[in-house]
Every structure is written in C-alpha cells, then in structure tokens.
PDB file with SEQRES, HELIX, SHEET and CRYST1 records, atoms N, CA, C and O in Angstrom:
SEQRES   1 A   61  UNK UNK UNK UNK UNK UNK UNK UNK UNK UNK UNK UNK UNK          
SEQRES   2 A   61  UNK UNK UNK UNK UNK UNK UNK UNK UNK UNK UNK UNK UNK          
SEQRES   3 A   61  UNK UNK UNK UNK UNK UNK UNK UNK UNK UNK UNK UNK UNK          
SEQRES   4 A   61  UNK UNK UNK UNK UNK UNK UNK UNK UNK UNK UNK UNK UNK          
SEQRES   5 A   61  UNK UNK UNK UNK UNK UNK UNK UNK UNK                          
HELIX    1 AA1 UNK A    9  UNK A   11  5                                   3    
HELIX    2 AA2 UNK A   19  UNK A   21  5                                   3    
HELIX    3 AA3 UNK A   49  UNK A   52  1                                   4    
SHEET    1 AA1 2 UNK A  29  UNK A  30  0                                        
SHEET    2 AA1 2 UNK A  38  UNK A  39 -1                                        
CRYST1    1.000    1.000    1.000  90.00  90.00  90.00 P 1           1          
ATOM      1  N   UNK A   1     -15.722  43.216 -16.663  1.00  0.00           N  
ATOM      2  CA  UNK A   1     -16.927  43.657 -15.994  1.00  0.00           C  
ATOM      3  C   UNK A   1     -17.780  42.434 -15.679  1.00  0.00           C  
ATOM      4  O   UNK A   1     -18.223  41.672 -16.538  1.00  0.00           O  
ATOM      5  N   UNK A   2     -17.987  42.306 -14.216  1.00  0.00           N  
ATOM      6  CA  UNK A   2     -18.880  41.064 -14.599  1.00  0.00           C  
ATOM      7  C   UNK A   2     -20.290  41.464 -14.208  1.00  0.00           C  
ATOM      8  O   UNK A   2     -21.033  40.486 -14.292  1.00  0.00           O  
ATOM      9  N   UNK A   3     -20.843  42.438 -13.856  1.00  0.00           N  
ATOM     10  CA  UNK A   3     -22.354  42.839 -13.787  1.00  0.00           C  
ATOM     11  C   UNK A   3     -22.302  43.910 -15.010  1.00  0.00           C  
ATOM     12  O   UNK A   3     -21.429  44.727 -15.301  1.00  0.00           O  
ATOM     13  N   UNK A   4     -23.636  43.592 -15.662  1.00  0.00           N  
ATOM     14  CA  UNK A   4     -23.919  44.080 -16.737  1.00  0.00           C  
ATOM     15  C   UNK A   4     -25.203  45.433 -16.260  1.00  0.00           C  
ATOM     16  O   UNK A   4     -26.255  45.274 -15.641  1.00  0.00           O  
ATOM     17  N   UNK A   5     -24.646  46.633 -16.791  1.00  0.00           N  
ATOM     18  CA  UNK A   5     -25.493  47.755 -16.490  1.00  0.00           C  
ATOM     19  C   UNK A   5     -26.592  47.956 -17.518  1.00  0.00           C  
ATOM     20  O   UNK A   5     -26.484  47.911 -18.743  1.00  0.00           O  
ATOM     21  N   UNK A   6     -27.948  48.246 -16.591  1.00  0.00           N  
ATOM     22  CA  UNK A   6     -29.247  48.248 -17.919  1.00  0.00           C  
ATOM     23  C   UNK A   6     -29.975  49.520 -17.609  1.00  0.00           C  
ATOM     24  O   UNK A   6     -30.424  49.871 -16.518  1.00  0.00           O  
ATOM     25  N   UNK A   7     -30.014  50.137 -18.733  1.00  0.00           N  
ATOM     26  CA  UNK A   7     -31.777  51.339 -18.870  1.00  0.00           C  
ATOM     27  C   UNK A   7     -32.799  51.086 -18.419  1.00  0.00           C  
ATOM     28  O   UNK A   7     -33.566  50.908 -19.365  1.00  0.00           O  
ATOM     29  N   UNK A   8     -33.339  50.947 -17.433  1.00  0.00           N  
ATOM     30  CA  UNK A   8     -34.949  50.867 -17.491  1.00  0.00           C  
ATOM     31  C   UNK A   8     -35.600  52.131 -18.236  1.00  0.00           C  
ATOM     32  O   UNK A   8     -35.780  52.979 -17.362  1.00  0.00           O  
ATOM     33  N   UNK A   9     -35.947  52.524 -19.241  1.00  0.00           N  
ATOM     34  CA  UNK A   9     -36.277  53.384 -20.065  1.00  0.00           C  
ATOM     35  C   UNK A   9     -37.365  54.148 -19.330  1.00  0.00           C  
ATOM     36  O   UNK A   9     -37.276  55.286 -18.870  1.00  0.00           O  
ATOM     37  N   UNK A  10     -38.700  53.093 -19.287  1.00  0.00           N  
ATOM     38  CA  UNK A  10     -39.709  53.655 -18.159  1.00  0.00           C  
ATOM     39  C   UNK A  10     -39.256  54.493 -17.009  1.00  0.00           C  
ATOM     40  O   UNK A  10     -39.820  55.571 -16.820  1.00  0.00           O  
ATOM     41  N   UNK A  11     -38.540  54.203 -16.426  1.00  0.00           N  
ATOM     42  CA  UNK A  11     -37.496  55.148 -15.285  1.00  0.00           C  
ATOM     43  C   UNK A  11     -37.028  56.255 -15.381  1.00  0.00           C  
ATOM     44  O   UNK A  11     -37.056  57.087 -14.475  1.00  0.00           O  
ATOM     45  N   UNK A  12     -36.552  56.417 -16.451  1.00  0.00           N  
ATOM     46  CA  UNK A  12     -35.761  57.392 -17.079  1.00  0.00           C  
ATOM     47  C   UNK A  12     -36.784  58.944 -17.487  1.00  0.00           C  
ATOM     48  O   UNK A  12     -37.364  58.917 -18.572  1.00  0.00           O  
ATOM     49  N   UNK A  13     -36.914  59.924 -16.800  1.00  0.00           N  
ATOM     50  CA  UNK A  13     -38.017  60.522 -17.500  1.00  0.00           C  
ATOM     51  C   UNK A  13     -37.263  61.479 -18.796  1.00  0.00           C  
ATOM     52  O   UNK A  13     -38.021  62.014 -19.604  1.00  0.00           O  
ATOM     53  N   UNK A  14     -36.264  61.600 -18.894  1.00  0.00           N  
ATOM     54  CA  UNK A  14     -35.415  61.979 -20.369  1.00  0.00           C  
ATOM     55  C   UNK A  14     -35.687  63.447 -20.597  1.00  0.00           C  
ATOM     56  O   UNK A  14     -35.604  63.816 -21.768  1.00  0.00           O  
ATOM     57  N   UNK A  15     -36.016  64.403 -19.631  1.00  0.00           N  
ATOM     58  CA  UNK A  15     -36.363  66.035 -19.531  1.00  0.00           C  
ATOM     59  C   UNK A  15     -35.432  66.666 -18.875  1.00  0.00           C  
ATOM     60  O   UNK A  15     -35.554  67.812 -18.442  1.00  0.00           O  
ATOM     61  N   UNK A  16     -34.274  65.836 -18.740  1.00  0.00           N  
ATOM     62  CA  UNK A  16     -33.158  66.776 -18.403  1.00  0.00           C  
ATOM     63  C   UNK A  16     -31.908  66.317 -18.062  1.00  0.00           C  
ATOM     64  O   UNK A  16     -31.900  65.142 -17.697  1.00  0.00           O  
ATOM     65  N   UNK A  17     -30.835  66.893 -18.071  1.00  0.00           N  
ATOM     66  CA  UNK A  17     -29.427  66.319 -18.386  1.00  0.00           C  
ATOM     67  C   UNK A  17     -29.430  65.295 -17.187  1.00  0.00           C  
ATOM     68  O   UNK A  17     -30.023  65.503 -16.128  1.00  0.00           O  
ATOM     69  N   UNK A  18     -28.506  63.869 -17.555  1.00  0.00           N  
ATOM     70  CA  UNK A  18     -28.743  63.221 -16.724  1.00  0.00           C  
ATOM     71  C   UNK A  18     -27.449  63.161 -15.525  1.00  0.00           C  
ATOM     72  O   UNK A  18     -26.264  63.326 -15.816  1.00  0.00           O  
ATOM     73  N   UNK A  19     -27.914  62.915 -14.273  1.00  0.00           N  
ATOM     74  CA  UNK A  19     -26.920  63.562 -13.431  1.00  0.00           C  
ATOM     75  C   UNK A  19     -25.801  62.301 -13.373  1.00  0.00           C  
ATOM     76  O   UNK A  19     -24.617  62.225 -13.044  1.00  0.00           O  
ATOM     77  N   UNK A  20     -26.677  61.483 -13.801  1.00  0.00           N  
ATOM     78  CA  UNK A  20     -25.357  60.081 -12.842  1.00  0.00           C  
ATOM     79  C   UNK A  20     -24.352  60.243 -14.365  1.00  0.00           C  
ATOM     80  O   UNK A  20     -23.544  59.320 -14.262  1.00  0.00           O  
ATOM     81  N   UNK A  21     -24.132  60.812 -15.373  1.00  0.00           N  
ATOM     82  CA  UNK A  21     -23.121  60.725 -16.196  1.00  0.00           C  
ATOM     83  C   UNK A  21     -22.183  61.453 -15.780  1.00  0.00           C  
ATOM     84  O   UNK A  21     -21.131  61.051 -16.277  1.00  0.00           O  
ATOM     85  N   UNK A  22     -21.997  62.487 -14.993  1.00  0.00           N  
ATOM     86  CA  UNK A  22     -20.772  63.069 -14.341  1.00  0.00           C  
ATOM     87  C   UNK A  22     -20.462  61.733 -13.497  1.00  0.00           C  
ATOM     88  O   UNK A  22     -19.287  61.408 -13.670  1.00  0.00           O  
ATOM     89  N   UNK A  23     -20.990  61.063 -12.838  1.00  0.00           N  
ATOM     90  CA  UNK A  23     -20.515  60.119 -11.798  1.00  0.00           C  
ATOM     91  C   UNK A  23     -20.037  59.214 -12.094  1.00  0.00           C  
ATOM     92  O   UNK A  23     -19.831  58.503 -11.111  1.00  0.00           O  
ATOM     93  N   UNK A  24     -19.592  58.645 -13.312  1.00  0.00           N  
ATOM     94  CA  UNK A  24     -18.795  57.856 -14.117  1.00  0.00           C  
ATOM     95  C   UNK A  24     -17.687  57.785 -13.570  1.00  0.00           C  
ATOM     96  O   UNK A  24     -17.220  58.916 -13.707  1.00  0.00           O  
ATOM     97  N   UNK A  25     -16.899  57.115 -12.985  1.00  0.00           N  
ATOM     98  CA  UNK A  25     -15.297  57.092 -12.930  1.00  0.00           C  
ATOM     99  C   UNK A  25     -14.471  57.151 -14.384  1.00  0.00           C  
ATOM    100  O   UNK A  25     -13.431  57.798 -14.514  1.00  0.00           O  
ATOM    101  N   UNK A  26     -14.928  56.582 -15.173  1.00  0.00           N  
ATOM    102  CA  UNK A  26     -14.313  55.995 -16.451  1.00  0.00           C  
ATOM    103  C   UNK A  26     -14.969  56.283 -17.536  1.00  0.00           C  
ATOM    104  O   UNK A  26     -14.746  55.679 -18.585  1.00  0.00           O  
ATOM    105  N   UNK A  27     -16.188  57.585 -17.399  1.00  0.00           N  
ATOM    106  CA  UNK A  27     -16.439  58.238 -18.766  1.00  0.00           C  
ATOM    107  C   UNK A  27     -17.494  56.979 -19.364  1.00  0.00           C  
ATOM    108  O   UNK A  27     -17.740  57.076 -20.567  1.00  0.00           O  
ATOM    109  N   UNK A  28     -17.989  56.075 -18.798  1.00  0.00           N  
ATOM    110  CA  UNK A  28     -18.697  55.134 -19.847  1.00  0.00           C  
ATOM    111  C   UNK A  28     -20.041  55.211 -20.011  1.00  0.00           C  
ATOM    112  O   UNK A  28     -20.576  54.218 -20.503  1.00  0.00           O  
ATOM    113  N   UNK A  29     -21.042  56.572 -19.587  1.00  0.00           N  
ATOM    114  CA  UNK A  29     -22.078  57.170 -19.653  1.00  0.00           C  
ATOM    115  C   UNK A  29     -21.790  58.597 -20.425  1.00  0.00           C  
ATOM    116  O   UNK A  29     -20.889  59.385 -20.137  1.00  0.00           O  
ATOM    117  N   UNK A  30     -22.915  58.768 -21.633  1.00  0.00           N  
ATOM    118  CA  UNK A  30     -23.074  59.775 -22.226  1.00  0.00           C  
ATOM    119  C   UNK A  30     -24.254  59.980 -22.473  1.00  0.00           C  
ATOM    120  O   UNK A  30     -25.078  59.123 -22.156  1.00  0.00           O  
ATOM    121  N   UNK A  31     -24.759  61.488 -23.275  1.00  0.00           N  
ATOM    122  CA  UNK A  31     -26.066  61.802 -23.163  1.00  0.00           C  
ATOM    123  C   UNK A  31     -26.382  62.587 -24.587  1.00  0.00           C  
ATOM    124  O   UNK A  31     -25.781  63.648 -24.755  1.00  0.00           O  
ATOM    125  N   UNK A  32     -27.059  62.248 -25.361  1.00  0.00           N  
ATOM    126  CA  UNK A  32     -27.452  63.308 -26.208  1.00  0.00           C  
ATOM    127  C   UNK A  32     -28.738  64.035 -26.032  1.00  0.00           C  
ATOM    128  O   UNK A  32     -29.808  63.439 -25.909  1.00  0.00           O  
ATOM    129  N   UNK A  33     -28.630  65.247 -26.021  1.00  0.00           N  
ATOM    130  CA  UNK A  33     -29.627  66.268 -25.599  1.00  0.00           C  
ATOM    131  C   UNK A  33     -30.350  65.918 -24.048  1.00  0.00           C  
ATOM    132  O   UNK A  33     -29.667  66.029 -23.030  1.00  0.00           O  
ATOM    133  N   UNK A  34     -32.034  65.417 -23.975  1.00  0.00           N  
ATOM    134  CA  UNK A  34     -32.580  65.123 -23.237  1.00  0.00           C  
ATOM    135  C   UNK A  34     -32.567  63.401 -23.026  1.00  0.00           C  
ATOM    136  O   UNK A  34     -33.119  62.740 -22.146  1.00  0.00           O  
ATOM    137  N   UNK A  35     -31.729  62.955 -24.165  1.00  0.00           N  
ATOM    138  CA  UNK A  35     -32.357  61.431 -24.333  1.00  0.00           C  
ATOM    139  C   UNK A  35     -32.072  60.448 -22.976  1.00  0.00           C  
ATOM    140  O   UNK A  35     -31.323  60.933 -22.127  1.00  0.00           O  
ATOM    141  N   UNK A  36     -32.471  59.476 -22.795  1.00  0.00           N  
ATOM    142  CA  UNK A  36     -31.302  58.295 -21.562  1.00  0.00           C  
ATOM    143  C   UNK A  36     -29.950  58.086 -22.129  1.00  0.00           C  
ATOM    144  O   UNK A  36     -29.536  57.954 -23.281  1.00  0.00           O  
ATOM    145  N   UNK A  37     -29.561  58.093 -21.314  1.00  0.00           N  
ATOM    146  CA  UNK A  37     -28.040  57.914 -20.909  1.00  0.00           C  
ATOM    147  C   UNK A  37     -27.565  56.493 -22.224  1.00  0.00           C  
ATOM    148  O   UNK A  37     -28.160  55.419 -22.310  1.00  0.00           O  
ATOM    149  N   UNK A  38     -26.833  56.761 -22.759  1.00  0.00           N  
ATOM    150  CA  UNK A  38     -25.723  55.729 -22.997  1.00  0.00           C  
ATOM    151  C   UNK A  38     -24.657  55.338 -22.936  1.00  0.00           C  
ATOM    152  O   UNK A  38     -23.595  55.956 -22.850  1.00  0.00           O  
ATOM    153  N   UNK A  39     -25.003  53.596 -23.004  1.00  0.00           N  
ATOM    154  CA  UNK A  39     -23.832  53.243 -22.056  1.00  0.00           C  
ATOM    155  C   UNK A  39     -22.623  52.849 -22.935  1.00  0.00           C  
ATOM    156  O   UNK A  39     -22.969  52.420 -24.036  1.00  0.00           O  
ATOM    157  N   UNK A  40     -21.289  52.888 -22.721  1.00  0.00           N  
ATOM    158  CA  UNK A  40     -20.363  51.999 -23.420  1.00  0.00           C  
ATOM    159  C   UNK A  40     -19.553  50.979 -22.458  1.00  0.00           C  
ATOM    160  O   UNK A  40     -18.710  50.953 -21.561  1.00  0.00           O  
ATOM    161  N   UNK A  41     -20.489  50.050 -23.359  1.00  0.00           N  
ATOM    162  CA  UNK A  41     -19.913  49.200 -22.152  1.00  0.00           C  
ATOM    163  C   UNK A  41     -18.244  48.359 -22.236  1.00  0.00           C  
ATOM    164  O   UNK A  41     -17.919  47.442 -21.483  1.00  0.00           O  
ATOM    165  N   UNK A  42     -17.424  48.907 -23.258  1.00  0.00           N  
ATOM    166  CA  UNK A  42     -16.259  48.819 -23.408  1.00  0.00           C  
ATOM    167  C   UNK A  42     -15.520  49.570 -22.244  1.00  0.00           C  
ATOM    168  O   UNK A  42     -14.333  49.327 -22.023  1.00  0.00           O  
ATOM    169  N   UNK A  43     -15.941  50.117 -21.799  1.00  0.00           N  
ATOM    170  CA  UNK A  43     -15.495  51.123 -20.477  1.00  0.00           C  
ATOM    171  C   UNK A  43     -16.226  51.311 -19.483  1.00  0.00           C  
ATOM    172  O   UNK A  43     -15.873  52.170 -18.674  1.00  0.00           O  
ATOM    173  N   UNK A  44     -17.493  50.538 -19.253  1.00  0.00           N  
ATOM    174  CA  UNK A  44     -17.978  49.788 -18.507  1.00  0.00           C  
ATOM    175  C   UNK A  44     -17.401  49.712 -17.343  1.00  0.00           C  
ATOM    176  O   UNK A  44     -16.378  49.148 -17.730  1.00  0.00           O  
ATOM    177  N   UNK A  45     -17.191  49.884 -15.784  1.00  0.00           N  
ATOM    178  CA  UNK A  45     -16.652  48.528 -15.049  1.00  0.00           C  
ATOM    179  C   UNK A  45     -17.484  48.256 -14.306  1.00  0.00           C  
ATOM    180  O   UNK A  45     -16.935  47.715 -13.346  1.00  0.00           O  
ATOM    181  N   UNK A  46     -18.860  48.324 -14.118  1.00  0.00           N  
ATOM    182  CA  UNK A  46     -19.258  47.997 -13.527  1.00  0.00           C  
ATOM    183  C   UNK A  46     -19.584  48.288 -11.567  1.00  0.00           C  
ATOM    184  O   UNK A  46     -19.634  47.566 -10.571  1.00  0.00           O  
ATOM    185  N   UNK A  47     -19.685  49.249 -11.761  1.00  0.00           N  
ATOM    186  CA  UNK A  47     -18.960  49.608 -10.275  1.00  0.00           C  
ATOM    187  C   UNK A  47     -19.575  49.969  -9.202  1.00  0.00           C  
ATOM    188  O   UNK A  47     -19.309  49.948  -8.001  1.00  0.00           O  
ATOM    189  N   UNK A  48     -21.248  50.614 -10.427  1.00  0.00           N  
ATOM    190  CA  UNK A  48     -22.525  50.608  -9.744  1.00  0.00           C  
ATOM    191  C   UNK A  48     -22.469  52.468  -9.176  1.00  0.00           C  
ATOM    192  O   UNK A  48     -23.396  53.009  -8.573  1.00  0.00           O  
ATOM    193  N   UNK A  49     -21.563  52.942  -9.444  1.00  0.00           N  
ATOM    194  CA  UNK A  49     -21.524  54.510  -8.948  1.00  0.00           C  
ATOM    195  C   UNK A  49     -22.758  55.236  -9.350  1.00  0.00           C  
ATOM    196  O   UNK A  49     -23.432  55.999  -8.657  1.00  0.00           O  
ATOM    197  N   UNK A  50     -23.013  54.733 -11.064  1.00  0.00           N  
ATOM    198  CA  UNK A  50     -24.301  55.851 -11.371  1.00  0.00           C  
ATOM    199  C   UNK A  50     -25.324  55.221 -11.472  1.00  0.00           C  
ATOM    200  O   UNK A  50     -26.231  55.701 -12.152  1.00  0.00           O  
ATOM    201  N   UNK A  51     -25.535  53.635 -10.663  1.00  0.00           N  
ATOM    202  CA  UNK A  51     -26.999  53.232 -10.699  1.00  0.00           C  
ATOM    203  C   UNK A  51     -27.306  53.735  -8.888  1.00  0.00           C  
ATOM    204  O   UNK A  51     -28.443  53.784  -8.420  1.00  0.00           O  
ATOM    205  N   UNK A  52     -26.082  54.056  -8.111  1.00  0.00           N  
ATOM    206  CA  UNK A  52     -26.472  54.256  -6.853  1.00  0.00           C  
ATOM    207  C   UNK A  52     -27.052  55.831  -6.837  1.00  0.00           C  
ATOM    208  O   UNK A  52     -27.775  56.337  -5.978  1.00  0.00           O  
ATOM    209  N   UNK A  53     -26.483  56.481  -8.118  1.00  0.00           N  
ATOM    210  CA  UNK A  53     -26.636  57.906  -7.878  1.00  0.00           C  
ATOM    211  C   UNK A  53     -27.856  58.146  -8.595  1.00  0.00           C  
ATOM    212  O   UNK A  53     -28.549  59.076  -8.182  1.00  0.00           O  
ATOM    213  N   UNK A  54     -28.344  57.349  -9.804  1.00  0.00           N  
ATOM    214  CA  UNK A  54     -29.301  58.009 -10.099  1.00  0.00           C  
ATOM    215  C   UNK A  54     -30.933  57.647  -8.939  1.00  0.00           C  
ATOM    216  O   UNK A  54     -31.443  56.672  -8.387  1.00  0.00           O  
ATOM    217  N   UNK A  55     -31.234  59.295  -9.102  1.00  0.00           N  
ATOM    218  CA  UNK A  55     -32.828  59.664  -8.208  1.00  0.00           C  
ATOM    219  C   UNK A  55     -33.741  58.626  -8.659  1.00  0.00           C  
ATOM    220  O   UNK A  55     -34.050  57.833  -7.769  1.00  0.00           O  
ATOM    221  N   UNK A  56     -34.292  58.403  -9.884  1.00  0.00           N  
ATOM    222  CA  UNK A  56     -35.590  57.698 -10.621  1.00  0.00           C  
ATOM    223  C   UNK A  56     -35.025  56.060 -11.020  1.00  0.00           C  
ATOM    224  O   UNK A  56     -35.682  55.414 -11.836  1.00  0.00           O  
ATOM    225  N   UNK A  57     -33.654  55.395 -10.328  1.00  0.00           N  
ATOM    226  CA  UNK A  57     -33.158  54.058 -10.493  1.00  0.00           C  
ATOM    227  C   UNK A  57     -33.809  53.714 -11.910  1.00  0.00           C  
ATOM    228  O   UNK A  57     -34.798  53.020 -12.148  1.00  0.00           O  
ATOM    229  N   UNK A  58     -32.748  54.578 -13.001  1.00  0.00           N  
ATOM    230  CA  UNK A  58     -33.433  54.137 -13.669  1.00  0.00           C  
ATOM    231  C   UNK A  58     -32.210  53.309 -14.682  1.00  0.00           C  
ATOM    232  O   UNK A  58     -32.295  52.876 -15.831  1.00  0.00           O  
ATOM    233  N   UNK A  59     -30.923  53.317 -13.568  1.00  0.00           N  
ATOM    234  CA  UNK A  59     -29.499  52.174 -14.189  1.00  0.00           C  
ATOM    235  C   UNK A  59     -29.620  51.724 -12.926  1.00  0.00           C  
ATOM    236  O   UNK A  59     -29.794  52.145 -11.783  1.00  0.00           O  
ATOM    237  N   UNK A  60     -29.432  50.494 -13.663  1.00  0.00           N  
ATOM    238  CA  UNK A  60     -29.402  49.389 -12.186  1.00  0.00           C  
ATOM    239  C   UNK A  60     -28.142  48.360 -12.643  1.00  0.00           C  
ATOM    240  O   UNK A  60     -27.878  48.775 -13.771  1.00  0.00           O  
ATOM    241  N   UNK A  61     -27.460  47.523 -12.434  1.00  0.00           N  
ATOM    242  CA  UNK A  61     -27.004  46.182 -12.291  1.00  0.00           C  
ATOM    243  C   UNK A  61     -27.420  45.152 -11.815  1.00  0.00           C  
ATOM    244  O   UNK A  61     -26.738  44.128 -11.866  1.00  0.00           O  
TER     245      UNK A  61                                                      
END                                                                             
C-alpha cells in the first residue's frame, strides 16, 4: 500500500452505519455499532474507493 488511509474523526458524525464499509473491495473497513469506521490496514490497498464514497470525507488518503 503506498498511500496511507486516515479518520478525520471531526468528519465522521458516528450516528449511523457507515456507508463506505460496504465499498471496500478487500473487507479492510469495519464498524462497531455507531462508532467511525476501522481500518485494517493489513488489507488495506489503498485504492481510495471508500474515501471517494464517503458523503462527510471523512477517509481521505
């Protein structure tokens, strides 16, 4: 992976399931309850799918 994916937390308003984790190619976004998204970045690639998809940019590269 050579771009590293980040939370802007502020961004994130955390009140509801987050959409760009279906948009994962490779499963490396998950969610518990309302919280922000986490990332694993072992499965990572970088690819930018769910910083393009999320509404409130709140994953970027």
């Amino acid at each position: 992976m050579d771009k590293k994916l980040k939370i802007i937390i502020e961004n994130c308003p955390q009140n509801h399931k987050c959409p760009a984790v279906n948009v994962c190619p490779v499963g490396a976004l998950s969610q518990k309850d309302f919280e922000a998204p986490i990332i694993d970045y072992d499965k990572c690639i970088g690819c930018g799918k769910c910083s393009n998809f999320c509404p409130k940019k709140a994953l970027v590269l």
